[in-house]
Structures are given as structure tokens and as C-alpha cells.
C-alpha positions in Angstrom: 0.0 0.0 0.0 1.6 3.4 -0.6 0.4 5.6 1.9 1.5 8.7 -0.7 -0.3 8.3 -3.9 0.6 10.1 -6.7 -3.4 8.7 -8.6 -5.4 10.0 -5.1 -5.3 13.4 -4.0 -8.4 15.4 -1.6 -10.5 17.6 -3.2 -12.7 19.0 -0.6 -14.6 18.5 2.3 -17.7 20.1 3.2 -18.9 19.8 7.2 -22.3 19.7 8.0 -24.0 22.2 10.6 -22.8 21.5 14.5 -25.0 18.8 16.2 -26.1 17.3 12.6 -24.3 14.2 11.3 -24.6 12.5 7.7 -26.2 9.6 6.9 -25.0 6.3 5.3 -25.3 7.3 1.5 -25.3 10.0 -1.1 -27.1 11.2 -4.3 -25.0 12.6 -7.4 -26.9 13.6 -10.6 -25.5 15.8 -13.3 -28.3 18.7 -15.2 -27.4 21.5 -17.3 -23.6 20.9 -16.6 -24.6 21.3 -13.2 -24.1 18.4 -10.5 -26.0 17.9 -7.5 -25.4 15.8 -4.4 -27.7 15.2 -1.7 -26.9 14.3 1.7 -29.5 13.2 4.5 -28.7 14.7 7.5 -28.9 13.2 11.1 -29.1 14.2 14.1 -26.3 13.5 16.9 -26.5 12.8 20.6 -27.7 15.9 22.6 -28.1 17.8 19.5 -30.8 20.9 19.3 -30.9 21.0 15.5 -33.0 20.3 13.0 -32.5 16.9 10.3 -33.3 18.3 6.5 -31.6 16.9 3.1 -28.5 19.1 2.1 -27.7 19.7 -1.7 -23.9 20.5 -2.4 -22.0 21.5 -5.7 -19.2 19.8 -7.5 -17.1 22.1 -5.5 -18.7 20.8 -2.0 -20.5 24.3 -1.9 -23.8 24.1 -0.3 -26.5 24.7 -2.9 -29.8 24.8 -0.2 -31.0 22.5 3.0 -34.7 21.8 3.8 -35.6 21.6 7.4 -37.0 18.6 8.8 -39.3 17.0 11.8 -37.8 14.1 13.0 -36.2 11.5 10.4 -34.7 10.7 7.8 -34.3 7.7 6.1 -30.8 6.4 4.4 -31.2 7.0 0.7 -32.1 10.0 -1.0 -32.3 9.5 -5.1 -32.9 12.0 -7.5 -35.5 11.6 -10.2 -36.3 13.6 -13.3 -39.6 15.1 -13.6 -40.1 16.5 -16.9 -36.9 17.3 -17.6 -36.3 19.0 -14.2 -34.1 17.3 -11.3 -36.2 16.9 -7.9 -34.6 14.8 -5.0 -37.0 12.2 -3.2 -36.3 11.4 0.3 -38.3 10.4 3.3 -38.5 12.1 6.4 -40.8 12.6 9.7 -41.3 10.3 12.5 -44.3 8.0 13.4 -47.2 8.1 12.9 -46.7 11.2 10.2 -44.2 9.7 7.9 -43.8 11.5 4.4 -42.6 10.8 0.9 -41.2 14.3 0.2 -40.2 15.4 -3.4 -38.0 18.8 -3.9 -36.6 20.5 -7.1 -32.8 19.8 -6.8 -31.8 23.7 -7.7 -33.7 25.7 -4.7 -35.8 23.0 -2.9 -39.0 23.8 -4.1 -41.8 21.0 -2.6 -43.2 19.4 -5.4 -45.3 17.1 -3.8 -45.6 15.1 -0.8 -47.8 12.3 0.7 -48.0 11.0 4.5 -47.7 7.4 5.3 -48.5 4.8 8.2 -44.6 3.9 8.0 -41.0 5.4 6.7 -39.9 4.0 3.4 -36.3 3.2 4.3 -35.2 2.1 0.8 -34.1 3.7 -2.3 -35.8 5.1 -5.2 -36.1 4.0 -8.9 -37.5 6.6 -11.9 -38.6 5.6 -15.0 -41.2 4.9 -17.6 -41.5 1.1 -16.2 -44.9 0.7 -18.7 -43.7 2.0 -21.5 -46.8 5.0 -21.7 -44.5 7.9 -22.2 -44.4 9.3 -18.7 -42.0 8.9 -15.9 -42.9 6.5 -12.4 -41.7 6.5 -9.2 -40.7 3.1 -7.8 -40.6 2.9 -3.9 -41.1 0.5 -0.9 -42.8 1.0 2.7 -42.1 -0.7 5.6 -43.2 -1.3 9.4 -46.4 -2.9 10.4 -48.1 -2.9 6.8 -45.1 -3.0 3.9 -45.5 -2.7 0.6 -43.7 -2.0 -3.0 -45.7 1.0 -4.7 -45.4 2.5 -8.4 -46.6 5.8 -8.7 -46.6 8.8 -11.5 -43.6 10.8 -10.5 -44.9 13.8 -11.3 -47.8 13.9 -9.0 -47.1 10.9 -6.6 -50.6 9.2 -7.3 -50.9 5.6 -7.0 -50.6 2.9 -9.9 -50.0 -0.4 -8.1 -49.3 -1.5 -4.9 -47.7 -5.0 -4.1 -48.4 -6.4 -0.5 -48.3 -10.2 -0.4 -45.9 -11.5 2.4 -43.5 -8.8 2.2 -41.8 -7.1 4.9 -39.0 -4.4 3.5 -36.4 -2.4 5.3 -34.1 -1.5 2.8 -36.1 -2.6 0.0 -33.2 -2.2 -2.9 -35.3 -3.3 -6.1 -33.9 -3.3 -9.4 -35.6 -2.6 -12.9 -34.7 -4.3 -16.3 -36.0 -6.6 -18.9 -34.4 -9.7 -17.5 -36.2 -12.1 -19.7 -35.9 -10.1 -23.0 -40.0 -10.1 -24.1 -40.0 -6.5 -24.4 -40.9 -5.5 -21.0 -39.6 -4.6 -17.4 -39.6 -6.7 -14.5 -39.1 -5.2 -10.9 -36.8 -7.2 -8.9 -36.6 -6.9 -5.0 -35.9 -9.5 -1.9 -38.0 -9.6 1.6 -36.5 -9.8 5.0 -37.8 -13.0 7.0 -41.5 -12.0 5.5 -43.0 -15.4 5.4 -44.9 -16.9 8.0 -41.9 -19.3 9.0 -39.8 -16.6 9.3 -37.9 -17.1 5.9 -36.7 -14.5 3.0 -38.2 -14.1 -0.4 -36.6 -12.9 -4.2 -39.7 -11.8 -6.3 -40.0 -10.4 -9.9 -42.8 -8.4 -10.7 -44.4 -7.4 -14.1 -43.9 -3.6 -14.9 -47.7 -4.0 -14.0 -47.2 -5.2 -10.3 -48.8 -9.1 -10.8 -46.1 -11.7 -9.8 -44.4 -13.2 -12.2 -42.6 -15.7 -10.0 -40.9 -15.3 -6.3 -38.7 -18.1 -4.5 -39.4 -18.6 -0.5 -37.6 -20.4 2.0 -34.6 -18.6 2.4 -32.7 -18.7 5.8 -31.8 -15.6 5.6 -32.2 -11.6 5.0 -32.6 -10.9 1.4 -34.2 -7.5 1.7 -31.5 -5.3 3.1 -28.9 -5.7 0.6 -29.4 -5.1 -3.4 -30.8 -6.6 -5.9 -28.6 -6.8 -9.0 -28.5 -8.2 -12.3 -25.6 -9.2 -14.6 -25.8 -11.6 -17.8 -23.0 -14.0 -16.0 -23.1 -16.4 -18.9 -23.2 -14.1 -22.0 -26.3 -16.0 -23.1 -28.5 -12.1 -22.9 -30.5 -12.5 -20.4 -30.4 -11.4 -17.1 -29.2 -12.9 -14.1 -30.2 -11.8 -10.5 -27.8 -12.2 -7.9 -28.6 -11.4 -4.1 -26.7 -11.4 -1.1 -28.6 -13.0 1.8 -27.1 -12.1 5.1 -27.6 -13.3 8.9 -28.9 -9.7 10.1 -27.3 -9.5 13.8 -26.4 -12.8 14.1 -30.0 -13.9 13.7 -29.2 -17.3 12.4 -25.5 -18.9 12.9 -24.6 -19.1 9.2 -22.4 -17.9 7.0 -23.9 -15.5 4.4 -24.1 -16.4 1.0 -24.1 -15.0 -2.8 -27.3 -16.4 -4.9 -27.6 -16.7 -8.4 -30.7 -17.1 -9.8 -31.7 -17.2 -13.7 -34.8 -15.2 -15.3 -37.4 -17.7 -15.1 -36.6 -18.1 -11.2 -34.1 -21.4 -11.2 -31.8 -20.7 -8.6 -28.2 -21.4 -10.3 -26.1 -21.1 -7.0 -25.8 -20.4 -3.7 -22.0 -19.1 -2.8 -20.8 -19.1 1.0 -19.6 -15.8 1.1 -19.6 -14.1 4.5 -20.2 -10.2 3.6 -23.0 -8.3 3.4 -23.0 -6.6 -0.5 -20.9 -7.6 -3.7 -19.9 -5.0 -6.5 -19.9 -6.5 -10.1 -17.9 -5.8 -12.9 -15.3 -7.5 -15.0 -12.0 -6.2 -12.9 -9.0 -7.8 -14.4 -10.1 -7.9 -17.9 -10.8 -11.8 -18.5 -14.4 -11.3 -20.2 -15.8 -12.7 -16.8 -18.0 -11.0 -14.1 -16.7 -10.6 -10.7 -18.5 -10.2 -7.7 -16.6 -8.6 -4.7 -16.9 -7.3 -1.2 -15.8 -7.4 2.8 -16.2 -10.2 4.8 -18.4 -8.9 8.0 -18.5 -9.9 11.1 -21.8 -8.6 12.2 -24.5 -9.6 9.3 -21.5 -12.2 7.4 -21.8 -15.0 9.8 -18.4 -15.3 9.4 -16.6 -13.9 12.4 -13.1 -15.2 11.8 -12.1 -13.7 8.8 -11.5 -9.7 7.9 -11.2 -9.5 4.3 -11.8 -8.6 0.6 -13.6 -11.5 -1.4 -13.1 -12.0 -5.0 -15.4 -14.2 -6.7 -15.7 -16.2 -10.4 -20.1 -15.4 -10.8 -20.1 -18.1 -14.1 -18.4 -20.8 -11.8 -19.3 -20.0 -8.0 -16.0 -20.2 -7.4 -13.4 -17.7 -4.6 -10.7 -16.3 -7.2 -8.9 -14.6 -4.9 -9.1 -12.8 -0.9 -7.2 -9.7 0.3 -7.1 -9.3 4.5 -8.0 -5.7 5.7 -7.0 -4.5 9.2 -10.9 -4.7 10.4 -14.6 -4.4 9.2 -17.8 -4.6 11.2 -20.8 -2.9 9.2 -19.4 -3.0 5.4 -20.8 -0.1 2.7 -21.8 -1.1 -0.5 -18.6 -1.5 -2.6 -18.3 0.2 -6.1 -16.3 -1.0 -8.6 -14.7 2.3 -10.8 -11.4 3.4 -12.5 -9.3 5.0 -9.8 -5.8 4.6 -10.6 -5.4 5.0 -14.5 -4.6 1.8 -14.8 -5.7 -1.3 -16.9 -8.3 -3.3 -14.8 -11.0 -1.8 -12.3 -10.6 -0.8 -8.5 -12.5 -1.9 -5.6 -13.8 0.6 -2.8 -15.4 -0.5 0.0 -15.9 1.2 3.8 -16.7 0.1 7.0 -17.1 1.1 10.6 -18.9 1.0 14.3 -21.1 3.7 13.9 -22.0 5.9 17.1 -25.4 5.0 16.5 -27.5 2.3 15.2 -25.2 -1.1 15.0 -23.0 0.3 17.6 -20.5 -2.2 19.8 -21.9 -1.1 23.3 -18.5 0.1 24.9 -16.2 0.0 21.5 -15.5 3.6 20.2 -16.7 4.6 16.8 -14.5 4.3 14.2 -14.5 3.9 10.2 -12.5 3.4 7.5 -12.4 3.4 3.7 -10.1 0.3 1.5 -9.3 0.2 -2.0 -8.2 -2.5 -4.4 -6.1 -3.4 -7.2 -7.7 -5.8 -9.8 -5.8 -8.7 -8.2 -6.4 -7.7 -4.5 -3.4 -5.5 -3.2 -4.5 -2.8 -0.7 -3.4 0.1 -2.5 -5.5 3.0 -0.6 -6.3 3.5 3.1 -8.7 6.3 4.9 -9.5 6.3 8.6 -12.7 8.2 10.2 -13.7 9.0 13.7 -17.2 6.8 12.8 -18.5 5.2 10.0 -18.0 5.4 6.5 -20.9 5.0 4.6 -21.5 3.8 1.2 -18.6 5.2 -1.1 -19.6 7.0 -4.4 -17.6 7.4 -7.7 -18.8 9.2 -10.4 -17.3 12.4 -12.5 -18.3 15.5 -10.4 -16.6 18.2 -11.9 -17.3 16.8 -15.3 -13.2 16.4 -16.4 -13.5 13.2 -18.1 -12.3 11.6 -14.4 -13.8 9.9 -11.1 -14.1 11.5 -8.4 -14.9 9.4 -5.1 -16.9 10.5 -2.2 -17.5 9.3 1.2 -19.9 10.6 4.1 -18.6 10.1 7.5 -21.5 10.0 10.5 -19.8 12.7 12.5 -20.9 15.1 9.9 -18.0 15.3 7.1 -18.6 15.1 3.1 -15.2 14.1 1.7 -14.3 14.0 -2.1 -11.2 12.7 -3.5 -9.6 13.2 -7.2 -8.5 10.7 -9.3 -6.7 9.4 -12.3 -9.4 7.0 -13.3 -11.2 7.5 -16.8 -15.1 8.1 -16.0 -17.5 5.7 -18.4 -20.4 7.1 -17.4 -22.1 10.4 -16.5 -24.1 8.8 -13.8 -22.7 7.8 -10.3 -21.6 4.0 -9.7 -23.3 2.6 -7.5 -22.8 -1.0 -5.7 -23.5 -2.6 -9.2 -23.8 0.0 -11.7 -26.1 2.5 -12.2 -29.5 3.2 -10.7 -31.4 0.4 -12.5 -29.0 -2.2 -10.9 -27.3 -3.2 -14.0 -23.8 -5.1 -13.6 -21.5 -3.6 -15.7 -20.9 -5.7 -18.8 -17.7 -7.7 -19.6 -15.3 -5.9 -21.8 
């Protein structure tokens, strides 16, 4: 690892407000030649401020903050609505829970609606049927959970889907896995059937089932859905991480593969809680990797990076790190100029939920070479939460950025190429595509 890295260098760091700490992820959306990245805020122990979603600049400027009662849940997305960039988010606290949508550039309320319960998940946007207008794709959770699909532009309702479901997280993913000309809507449950096991379901882009696959031991809600064509044949497969939330049920978590139609494929002991997926060394294969964890992994012996072969279910290579407990979502991104793809992942003990009663907060962010080395090493005074690598500044490079829970926003430079003018996120893109082999 060298600790002075000519391919890495800060590029600012914007602190929120005193007594408000971030949350575990960032937004980043480019309009105009503008960029845009949102920022739950959270409050900290003692604290007499208000929560409210901050918008920041490419230049970690801040752009406007709303003010908040309460809440607010982990990921805030933004959507295009007619053209115009809004930010979704969810804020409040029970029983008055809303679904709040702003225009990204002052902060302008679009529309909001109250619900029973916070949706905790994340936020897809697009025409799912095809009738020339933009949805809004969501999840609620709590007592009575549901997936919804509404118009974006006005929130109403188009379907709800209900049927042994309960959602935390709720990461769906969007895409035609099948190839018939039409979406399907991807998500997994967490211990929502009556005997306590997980679900993977598919919808139709209508919101009727199309097929879902029960009795799994563990969580498959909390972590994302994601799709890759592992074995070039064009379609789609969807591979889930099912974890042991908490240590809920003694085993070791796994990587499942499952094909269009619903055969599962494989089911790969892996120990982590969320895989990145991209070709990384160049081979024409997909890899899958990410941190072993010792709180939702199962696997309390090992602190490390996993490398995984998705067409043979195989462990290609693993990397030890000095220490993980609650792991990020990795992203998978050019960072060094170099040929092949890097890996960054974060971890911590965050001060609040998931703490270690007695253990101090602490975080810290890893990267990867293509073939494992530790090449990059960050520390934080509490967690790191999900890492984010996407063009910023619009240079034609990455940028990375990281929240830390005491109340930082840090962005890196890098030598990386960018191949996209959205964000990366754990597998991709917003609609939860792995990247394709090269």
C-alpha cells in the first residue's frame, strides 16, 4: 500500500451544521452541466438542531438544505420530472411519515404524501410501462409493507404490491431480464414469510407476480438486488446477497444466483454483506466482490476482501484488511489510470444504530487493485458510509466520495477515466445493472 499516492489526492470537504451528522449514503446527478449531491442529515447525541436533506455543488458548496421534523431515512435519489431534477427522500417520524419530493436547484416542494410507516429504501425513476411518462418506484415498511409505483410527477398511486413482504431497505432493481420486451421489478423480503424465511420476487412492470422463491434462511431484503448476464447467453441474471442480520441465524452468508425464469443457479458461501460487479481484471468474466463482515456475514473469523468467479461459483482470490464490522456497499470504478478496475469499500462501528456497546466509533475506507493489493487507506472517527464514484466536476475523471456519520462530506480526485455520467453505485447504475464484460 503506498500511503503517498501520486493517482489520489483530496478535493474538498464540506462539514455539516454543529449537532447534525450524515447519513449512510449520497445522491449525485449531473443537469445542465450542473451536479448535484444530496446528503441526508442526522441528528447526533444531545443535539438541538433540525434533520433536513442538504444539496452541495461539484465544488462541495452548499446549494440549499430543507428543514426537517424528526427523520430521515438512508437514501435520498434523485429523479427527473419533466426534464427537471427533484430529490426524493423520506423524512418525519411516526405516525406522520412522508414521501417528500423537492426541485434539486432551490428546494421547491413538489409534492408530498403522509404514510403509516418510513420507506427506508431507495428510489427508482422511469417509464416502467412504457406510456410515455415517468414512475416513481418505492417500498414501505413497518407494520403494513408494501412496493408502490406511482406517477412521479404527481405521486398518485398505480400499483401497490403487498403479499408477504416485509421491506427495510427494499433495494429493487428494474430491467428486462427475460428479454420479451418489458420490465420486471426485482426486489428480496426480510424474514417476510410466515416461517420466518426470505423471499426474491419479480414483478411485471404492472405489479402481478411473475414468480418469487421462498424459504430462504436468511435476510434478502437489506442488501441489493442486482443483475448481470453472468453467462453471455442475454438475459439477465439476478444475484442477491442474503445475510444473517445480527447474528440472527448462525450461518455464513451467501451470494445467490438465480436465472430469469426463477431457477436458482447457485448459492456461494460468502460471509459479507454486498458484492460489487464488474469484470475487474479484464478476463471477459464478471466478478463479484466485497468485505467479509462480522456482524451480518456469519463469518466472524475472517477480515477480508472476497473475490469471486459469478459463471463458476467459485473464490478467485481474498485480500485481508485490518478490520470491518458494518461493510458499505462496494463500487467498482477506475481510480488509478490503470488497466483493470478498482475496488472501494468502507466500514465502521457507527455511534449510533449497529454500535458495539462500549467500543468507540470508528470507520475506515479500502481500495483495491484488480488482483487484491490494498493500495488506498482512509480512517474516520465513525463510520463510512456507502462510497460514491462518479465524475463530479465533469473532467473526463472519477471523483470518489465518502460521508462520515460525525458530519463530514469528503471528495477525493482521481486518475481514473469516467464511463459514465451517472454515479456508480454498488453494481452500476440506478437500475442495478452489472456492468458488462469488456
Amino acid at each position: 500500500m503506498d500511503p503517498e499516492a501520486d493517482w489520489i489526492q483530496p478535493l474538498w470537504t464540506y462539514h455539516m451544521p454543529t449537532g447534525v451528522g450524515t447519513h449512510y449514503a449520497t445522491a449525485c446527478a449531473h443537469i445542465d452541466r450542473e451536479t448535484f449531491i444530496a446528503s441526508p442529515g442526522q441528528l447526533l447525541p444531545a443535539s438541538q438542531s433540525q434533520t433536513g436533506v442538504f444539496i452541495i455543488d461539484s465544488e462541495g458548496r452548499l446549494v440549499y438544505r430543507s428543514r426537517e421534523r424528526g427523520f430521515l431515512s438512508v437514501f435520498p435519489a434523485f429523479i427527473r420530472v419533466k426534464g427537471t431534477l427533484h430529490v426524493a427522500y423520506w423524512s418525519g417520524k411516526e405516525p406522520d411519515w412522508l414521501l417528500k419530493i423537492r426541485r434539486a436547484k432551490d428546494g421547491r416542494l413538489l409534492w408530498q404524501r403522509e404514510y403509516p410507516w418510513i420507506g427506508n429504501g431507495d428510489f427508482l425513476d422511469l417509464d416502467v410501462n412504457h406510456d410515455g411518462r415517468d414512475e416513481l418506484l418505492y417500498s414501505v415498511g413497518g407494520e403494513h409493507n408494501w412496493v408502490a409505483c406511482s406517477v412521479a410527477r404527481t405521486g398518485e398511486d398505480l400499483w401497490r404490491y403487498d403479499d408477504r413482504i416485509t421491506v427495510c431497505w427494499g433495494r429493487m432493481a428494474v430491467a428486462d431480464i427475460d428479454r420479451d420486451g418489458e420490465y420486471e421489478i426485482i426486489f428480496g423480503t426480510e424474514y417476510g414469510n410466515p416461517d420466518g424465511t426470505s423471499s426474491i420476487i419479480v414483478l411485471s412492470q404492472e405489479g402481478s407476480l411473475r414468480w418469487r422463491y421462498d424459504k430462504i434462511r436468511g435476510d434478502a431484503g437489506s442488501t441489493p438486488a442486482m443483475l448481470a448476464d453472468v453467462d453471455g447467453d442475454g438475459c439477465l441474471e439476478i444475484l442477491k446477497v442474503e445475510i444473517d442480520l445480527c447474528g440472527r441465524d448462525g450461518h455464513v452468508s451467501t451470494v445467490m444466483c438465480f436465472d430469469a425464469w426463477g431457477k436458482p443457479r447457485y448459492s456461494l458461501p460468502f460471509g459479507g454483506s454486498s458484492i460489487a460487479i464488474a469484470d475487474v481484471d479484464g478476463d471477459g468474466m464478471l466478478e463479484g466482490l466485497g468485505l467479509t463482515t462480522a456482524r451480518d456475514g456469519g463469518n466472524h473469523k475472517r477480515s477480508e476482501m472476497a473475490c469471486f468467479d459469478l459463471l463458476h461459483a467459485t473464490r478467485k482470490w481474498s485480500s485481508p484488511v485490518p478490520r470491518v464490522y458494518l461493510s458499505g456497499d462496494p463500487v467498482i470504478a477506475s481510480l488509478t489510470g490503470s488497466e483493470g478496475l478498482e475496488t472501494i469499500a468502507t466500514t465502521g462501528t457507527p455511534s449510533g444504530y449497529g454500535r458495539i456497546p462500549g467500543k468507540k466509533p470508528w470507520g475506515e475506507a479500502y481500495i483495491f487493485s484488480p488482483t487484491g493489493d490494498l493500495i488506498w487507506r482512509q480512517q474516520f472517527p465513525d463510520w463510512a458510509g456507502d462510497p460514491m464514484a462518479c465524475d463530479i466536476d465533469q473532467d473526463g475523471r472519477n471523483e470518489i466520495i465518502i460521508p462520515s456519520y460525525e458530519g463530514r462530506i469528503c471528495a477525493w480526485t482521481t486518475l481514473g477515466r469516467a464511463d459514465s455520467s451517472e454515479f456508480t453505485k454498488a453494481n452500476g447504475g440506478r437500475l442495478r445493472l452489472g456492468r458488462p464484460t469488456t
